[in-house]
C-alpha positions as CSV (number, residue, x, y, z in Angstrom):
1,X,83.7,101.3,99.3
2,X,83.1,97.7,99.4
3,X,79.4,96.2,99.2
4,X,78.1,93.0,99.0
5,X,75.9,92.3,96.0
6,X,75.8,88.0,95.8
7,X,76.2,85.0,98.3
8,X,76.8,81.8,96.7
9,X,75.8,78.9,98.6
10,X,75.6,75.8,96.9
11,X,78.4,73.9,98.1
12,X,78.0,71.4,101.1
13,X,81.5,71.8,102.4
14,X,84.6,74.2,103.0
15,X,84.8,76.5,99.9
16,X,88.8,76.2,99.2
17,X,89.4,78.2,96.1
18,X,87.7,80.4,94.1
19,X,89.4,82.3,90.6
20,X,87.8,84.5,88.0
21,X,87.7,85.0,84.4
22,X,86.7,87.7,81.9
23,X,82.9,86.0,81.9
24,X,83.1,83.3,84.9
25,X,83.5,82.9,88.4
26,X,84.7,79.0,89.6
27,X,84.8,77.6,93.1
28,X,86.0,74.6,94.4
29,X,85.4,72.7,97.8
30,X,86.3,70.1,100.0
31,X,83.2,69.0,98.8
32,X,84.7,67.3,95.6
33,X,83.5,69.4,93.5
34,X,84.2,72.6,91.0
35,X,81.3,75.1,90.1
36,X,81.2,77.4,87.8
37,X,79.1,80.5,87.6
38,X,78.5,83.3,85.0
39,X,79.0,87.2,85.9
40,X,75.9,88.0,84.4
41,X,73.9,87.7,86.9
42,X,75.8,84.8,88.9
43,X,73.6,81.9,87.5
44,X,75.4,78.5,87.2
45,X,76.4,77.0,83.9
46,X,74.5,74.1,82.7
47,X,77.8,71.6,82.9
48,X,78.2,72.7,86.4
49,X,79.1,71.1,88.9
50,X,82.5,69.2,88.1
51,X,82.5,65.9,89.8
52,X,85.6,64.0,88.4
53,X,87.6,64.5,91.7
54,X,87.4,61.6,94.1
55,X,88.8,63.7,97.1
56,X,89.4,67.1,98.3
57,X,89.9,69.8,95.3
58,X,92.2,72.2,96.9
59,X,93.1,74.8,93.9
60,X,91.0,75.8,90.8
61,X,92.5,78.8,87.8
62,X,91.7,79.7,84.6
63,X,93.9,80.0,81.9
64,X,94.6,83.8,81.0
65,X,92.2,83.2,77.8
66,X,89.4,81.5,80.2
67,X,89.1,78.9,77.8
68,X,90.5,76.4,80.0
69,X,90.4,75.6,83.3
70,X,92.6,73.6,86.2
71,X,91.7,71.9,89.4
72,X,93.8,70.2,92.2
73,X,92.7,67.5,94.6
74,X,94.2,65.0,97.6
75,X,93.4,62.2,94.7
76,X,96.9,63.4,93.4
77,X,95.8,64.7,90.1
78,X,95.3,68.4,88.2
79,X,92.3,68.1,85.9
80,X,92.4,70.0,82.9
81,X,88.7,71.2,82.1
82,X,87.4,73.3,78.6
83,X,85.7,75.9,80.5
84,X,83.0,76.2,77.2
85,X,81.6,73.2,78.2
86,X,83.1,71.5,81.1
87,X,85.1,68.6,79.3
88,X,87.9,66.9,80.8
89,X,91.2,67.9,79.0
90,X,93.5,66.1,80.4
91,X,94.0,64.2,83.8
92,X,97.5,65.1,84.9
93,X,98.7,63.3,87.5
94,X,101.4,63.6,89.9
95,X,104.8,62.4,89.2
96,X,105.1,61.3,93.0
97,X,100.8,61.1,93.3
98,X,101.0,62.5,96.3
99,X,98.0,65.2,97.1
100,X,98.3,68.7,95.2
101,X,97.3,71.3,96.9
102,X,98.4,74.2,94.4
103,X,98.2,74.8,90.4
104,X,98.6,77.7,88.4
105,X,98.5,78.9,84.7
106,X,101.2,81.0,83.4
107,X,100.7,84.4,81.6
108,X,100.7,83.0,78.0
109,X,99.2,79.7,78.9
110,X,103.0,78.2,78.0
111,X,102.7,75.7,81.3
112,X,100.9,75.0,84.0
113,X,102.5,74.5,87.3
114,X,101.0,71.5,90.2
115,X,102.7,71.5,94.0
116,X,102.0,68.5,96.2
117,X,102.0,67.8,99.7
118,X,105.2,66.1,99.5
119,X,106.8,69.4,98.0
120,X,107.2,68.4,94.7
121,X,106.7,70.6,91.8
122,X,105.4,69.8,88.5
123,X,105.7,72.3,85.4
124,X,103.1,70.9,82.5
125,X,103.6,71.5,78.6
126,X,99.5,72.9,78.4
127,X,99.9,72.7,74.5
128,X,101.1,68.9,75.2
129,X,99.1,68.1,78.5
130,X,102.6,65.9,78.9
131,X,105.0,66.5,81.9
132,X,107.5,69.1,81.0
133,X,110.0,69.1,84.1
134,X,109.5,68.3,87.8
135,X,111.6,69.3,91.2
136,X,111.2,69.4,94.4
137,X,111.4,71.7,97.6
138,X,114.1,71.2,100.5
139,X,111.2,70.3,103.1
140,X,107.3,71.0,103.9
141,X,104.0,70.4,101.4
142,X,104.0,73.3,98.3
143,X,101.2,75.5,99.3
144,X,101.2,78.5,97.1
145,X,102.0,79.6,93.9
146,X,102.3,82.5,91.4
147,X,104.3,83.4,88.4
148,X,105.8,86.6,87.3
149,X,103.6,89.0,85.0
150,X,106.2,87.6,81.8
151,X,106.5,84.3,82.8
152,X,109.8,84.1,83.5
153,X,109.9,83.0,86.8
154,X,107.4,81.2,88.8
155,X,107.6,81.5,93.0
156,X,106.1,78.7,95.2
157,X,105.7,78.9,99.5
158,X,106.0,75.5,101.3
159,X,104.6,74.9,104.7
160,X,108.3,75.1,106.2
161,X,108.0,79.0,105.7
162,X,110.0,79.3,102.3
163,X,109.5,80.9,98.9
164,X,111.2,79.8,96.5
165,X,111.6,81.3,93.0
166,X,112.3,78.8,89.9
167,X,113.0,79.4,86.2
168,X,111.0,78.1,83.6
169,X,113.9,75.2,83.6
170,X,112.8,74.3,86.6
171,X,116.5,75.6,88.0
172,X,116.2,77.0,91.9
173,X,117.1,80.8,91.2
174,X,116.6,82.3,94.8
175,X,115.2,81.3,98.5
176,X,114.0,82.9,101.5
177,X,113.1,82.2,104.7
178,X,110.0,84.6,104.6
179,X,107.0,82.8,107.3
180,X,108.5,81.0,110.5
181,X,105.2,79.2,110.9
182,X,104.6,78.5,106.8
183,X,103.3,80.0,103.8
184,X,99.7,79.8,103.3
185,X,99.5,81.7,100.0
186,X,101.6,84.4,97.4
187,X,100.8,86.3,94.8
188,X,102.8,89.0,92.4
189,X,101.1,91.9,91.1
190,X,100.3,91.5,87.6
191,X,101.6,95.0,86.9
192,X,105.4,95.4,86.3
193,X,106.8,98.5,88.5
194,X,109.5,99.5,85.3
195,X,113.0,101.3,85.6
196,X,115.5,101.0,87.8
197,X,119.5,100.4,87.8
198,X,120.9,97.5,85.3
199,X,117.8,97.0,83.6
200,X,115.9,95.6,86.8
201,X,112.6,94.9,86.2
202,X,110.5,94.9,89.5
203,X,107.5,93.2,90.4
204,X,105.5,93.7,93.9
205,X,104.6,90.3,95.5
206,X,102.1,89.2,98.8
207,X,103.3,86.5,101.1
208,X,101.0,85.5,104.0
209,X,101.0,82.7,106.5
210,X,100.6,81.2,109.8
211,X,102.2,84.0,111.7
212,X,99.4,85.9,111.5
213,X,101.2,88.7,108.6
214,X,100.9,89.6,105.6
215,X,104.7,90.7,103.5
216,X,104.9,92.7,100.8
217,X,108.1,92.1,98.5
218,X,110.0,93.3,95.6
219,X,111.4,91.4,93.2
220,X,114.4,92.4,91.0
221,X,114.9,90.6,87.9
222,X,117.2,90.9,84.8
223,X,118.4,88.8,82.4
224,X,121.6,88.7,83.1
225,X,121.9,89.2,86.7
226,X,119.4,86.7,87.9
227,X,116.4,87.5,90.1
228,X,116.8,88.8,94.1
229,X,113.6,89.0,96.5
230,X,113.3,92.0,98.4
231,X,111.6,92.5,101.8
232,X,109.4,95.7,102.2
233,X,107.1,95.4,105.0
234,X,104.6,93.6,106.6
235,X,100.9,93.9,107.1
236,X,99.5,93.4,110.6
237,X,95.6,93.6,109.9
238,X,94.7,90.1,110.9
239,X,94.7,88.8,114.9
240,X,95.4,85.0,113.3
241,X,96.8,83.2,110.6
242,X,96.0,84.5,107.2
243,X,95.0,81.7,104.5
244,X,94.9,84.0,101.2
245,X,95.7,87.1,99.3
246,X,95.7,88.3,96.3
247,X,96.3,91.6,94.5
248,X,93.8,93.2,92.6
249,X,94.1,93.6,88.9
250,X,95.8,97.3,88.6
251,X,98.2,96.3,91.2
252,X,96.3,98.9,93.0
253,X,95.1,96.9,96.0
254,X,95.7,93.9,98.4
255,X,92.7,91.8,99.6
256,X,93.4,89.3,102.7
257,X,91.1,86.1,104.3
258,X,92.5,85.1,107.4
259,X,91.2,82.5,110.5
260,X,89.7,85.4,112.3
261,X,86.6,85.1,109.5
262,X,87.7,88.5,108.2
263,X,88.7,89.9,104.8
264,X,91.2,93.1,104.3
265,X,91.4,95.3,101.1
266,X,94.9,97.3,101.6
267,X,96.4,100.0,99.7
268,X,99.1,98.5,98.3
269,X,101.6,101.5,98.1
270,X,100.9,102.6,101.2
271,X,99.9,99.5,103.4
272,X,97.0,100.9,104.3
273,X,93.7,99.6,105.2
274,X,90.7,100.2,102.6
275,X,88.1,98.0,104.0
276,X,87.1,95.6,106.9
277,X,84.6,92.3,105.4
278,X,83.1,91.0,108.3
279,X,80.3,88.7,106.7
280,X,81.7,85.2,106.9
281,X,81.0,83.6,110.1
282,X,84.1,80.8,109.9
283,X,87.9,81.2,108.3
284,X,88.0,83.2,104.9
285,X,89.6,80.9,103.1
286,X,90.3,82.3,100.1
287,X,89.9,85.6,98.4
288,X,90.6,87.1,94.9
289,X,89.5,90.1,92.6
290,X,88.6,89.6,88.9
291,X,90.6,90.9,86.0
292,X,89.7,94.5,85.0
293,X,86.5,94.3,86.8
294,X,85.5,95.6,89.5
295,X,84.5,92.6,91.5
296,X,86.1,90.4,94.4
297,X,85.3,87.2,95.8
298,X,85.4,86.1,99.3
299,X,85.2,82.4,100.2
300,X,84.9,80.3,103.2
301,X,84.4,77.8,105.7
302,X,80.8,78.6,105.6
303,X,80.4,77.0,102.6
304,X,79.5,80.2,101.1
305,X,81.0,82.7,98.5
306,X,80.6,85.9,98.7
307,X,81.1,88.5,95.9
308,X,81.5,92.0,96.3
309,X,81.5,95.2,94.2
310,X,84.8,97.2,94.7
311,X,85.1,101.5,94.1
312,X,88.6,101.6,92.2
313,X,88.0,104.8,92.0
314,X,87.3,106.0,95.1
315,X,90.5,106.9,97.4
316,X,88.7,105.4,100.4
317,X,89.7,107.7,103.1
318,X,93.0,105.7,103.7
319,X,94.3,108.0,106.2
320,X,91.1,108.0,108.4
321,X,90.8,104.2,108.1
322,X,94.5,103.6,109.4
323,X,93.9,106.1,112.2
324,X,90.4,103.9,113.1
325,X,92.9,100.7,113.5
326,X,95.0,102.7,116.0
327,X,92.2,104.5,118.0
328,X,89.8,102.6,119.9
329,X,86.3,103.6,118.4
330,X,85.0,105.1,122.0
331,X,87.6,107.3,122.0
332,X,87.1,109.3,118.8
333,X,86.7,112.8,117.7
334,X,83.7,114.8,116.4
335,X,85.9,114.9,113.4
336,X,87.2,111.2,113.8
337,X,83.7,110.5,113.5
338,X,83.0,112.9,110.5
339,X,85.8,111.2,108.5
340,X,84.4,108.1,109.5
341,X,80.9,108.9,107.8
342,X,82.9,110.0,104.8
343,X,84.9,107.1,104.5
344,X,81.0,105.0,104.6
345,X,79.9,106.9,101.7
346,X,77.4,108.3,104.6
347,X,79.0,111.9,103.9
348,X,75.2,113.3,103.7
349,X,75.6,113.2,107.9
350,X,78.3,114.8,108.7
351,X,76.8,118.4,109.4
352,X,73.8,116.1,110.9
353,X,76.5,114.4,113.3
354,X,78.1,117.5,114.0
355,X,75.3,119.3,115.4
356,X,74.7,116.6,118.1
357,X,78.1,116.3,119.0
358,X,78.7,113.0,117.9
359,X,81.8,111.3,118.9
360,X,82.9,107.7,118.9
361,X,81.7,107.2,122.2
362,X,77.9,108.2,121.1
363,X,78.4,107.0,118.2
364,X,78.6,102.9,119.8
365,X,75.2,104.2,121.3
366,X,73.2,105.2,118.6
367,X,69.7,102.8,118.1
368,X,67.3,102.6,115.5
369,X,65.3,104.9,118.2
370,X,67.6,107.4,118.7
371,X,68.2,107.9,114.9
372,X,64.3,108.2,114.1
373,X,63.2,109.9,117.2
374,X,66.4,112.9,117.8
375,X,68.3,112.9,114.8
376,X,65.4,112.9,113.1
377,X,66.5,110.6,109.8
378,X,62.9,109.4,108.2
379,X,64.2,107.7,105.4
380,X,63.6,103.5,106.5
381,X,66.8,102.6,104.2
382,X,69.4,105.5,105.5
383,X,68.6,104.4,109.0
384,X,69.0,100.5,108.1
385,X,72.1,102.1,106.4
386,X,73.7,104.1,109.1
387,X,72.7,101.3,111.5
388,X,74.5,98.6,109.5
389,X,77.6,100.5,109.5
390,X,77.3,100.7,113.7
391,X,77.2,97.5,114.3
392,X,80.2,96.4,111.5
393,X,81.8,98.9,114.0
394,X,80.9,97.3,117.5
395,X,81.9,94.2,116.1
396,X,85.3,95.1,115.7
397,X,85.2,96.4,118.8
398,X,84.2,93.4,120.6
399,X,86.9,91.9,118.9
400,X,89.7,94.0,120.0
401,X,88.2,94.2,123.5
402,X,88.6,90.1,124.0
403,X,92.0,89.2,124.9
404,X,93.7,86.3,122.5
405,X,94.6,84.1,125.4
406,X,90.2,84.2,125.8
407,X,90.0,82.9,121.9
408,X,90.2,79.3,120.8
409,X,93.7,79.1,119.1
410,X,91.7,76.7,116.0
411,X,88.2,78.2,116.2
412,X,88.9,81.8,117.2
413,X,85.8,81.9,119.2
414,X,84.9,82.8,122.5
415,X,85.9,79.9,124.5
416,X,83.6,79.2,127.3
417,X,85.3,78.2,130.6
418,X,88.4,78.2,129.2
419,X,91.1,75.6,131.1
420,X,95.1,75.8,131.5
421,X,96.6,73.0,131.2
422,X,100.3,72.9,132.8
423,X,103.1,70.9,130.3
424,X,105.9,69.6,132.3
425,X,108.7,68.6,129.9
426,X,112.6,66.7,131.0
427,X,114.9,68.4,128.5
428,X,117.1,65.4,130.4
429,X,115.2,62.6,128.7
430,X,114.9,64.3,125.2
431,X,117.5,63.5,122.7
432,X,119.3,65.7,121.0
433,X,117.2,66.8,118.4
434,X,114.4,67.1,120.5
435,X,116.0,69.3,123.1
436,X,117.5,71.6,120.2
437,X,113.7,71.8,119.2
438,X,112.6,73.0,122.6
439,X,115.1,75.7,123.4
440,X,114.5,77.3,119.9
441,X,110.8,77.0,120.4
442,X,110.1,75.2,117.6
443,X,106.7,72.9,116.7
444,X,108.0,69.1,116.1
445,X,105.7,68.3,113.4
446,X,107.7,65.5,111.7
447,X,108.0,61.9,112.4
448,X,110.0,62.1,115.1
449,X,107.7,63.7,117.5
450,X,106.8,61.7,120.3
């Protein structure tokens, strides 16, 4: 069970990032700004917000202590912050100064990693706050970014659709082709899956991107035999590209934020999905759960965050919840619905739902009348409850019922009088290049598009 227990709304643009500590929540925006927030009770610290970003920030972490913290902005720099009291550090900026869209601490605070738009890599001495090393991608803007539970090994995604995985010396050990359309975000599972043949040490990592999927990986390490990435399977929840994920803190669980304003918690060793999040009304833009707590937070376009309380404990009905994805709600069982209620924490109703030969179909038809006045539920909140839960229902519903080509591609809403428009295009007048481009199907997004 997932429930919403906080909206933060003090920014006055797109929420880009958001990251936890043990005691803190940050955020970050296109806004300029950083804000911090304490988990007691979600009040803002006193130094916040952090204005020393002329532009953009794209990226904000904590280091694993929570004693410092790191932003990333279009102005080309990674600010260092003491997250006590909100000084600036350090003021690292990029080798190349192009915009950084991507930072990240590693697991004993050794470095901290910046990507930039022009795919260059930086790998920061934090003891130091000098440049360490610095490399670059083949092609596209570094994106993403997460290193290995030991800090071996650090993996970024570039907008050309590659991950790449680099040693702490900055040497290219493996790449993969892994999103046609680009990476948007990765993460590895901060819990290492031990055993196997050689010595292998395996960690489970999250790829997401433009293509509208979610790919779960293993990666094989040993010392002597290099590192391998592993494909598993992929996660088709989301009806548009997905912007973030992130696993949660027992490796247990997957949470997603995608263009189609939605958030999904999976089950990471099965695939399955957990729980739906509805409540932004533009692209979740980020998402992440906090370490050993049992708290995620959803940001967005709306300028909000939202933080929710998470049931680690609870199996959440994974079964019934897959089977909801693959059964249109209307056509449900007595016992679909049953399993439903149970997967709600509404298990009170089942016998109650049962007796009136509830299916899916009634079930879309239930009103605040109908729930007072036949099924005879007194209790004000149960009924606000139960109702809640219907609509969170129709709405996906409504969603599944509206064919994409009726969806703006950018906006994913409803377009209203939607137009065609026909593309003739000569393959006899294109060059080369730009006829290879249009038999593969490929997007010209270079400099040589006409």
């Amino acid at each position: 069970m997932a429930i919403l227990i906080h909206t933060l709304a003090d920014h006055n643009d797109d929420v880009n990032c958001c990251a936890f500590s043990s005691s803190c929540l940050a955020t970050c925006s296109l806004d300029k700004t950083v804000r911090v927030y304490s988990l007691n009770g979600f009040s803002e610290l006193p130094y916040s917000p952090l204005k020393r970003h002329t532009y953009a920030v794209h990226c904000c972490c904590f280091s694993p202590s929570g004693h410092a913290l790191a932003s990333c902005s279009t102005d080309g720099t990674t600010v260092v912050w003491d997250a006590r009291d909100g000084r600036v550090l350090a003021v690292l900026e990029q080798p190349s100064s192009s915009p950084v869209r991507v930072c990240r601490f590693s697991p004993k605070s050794t470095y901290l990693v910046s990507g930039a738009a022009d795919g260059s890599v930086a790998l920061w001495n934090v003891q130091s706050l000098k440049l360490y090393r610095s490399g670059s991608v083949k092609d596209g803007s570094l994106v993403a970014c997460a290193f290995s539970p030991n800090g071996n090994f650090f993996v970024t995604g570039s907008s050309c659709g590659d991950l790449t995985i680099w040693d702490d010396k900055m040497r290219c050990l493996y790449n993969e082709k892994a999103h046609d359309l680009g990476v948007t975000c990765c993460d590895i599972s901060s819990q290492p899956i031990s055993g196997g043949e050689h010595g292998f040490r395996h960690f489970q990592m999250a790829s997401c991107g433009q293509d509208n999927q979610i790919k779960l990986w293993l990666i094989f390490s040993a010392d002597s035999l290099g590192v391998e990435l592993k494909y598993q399977c992929t996660l088709n929840g989301h009806s548009a590209p997905v912007l973030a994920c992130a696993f949660s803190w027992d490796g247990q669980m997957l949470v997603s934020g995608s263009v189609d304003k939605h958030a999904i918690i999976y089950e990471t060793s099965t695939g399955s999905t957990l729980h739906t999040l509805s409540q932004h009304n533009r692209y979740v833009t980020t998402c992440v759960f906090a370490p050993r707590s049992p708290l995620l937070a959803t940001g967005s376009m709306d300028k909000t965050v939202n933080i929710w309380q998470v049931d680690f404990t609870q199996p959440c009905a994974a079964n019934t919840v897959e089977k909801e994805s693959e059964v249109a709600v209307e056509y449900w069982s007595e016992d679909d619905v049953s399993a439903w209620l149970r997967a709600q924490d509404l298990e009170d109703f089942v016998g109650l739902f049962k007796r009136n030969n509830i299916d899916g179909k009634e079930l879309l038809n239930l009103t605040r009348e109908s729930l007072t006045n036949e099924l005879k539920i007194e209790s004000l909140g149960l009924r606000r409850k139960v109702l809640q839960k219907i609509e969170d229902l129709r709405m996906q519903t409504r969603s599944v019922a509206v064919p994409d080509e009726l969806l703006c591609p950018i906006t994913r809403e409803l377009m209203k009088d939607p137009v065609i428009a026909a593309v003739v295009v000569s393959l006899q007048m294109a060059t080369p290049t730009k006829e290879k481009q249009w038999k593969t199907g490929s997007a010209i997004t270079d400099d040589r598009a006409p």
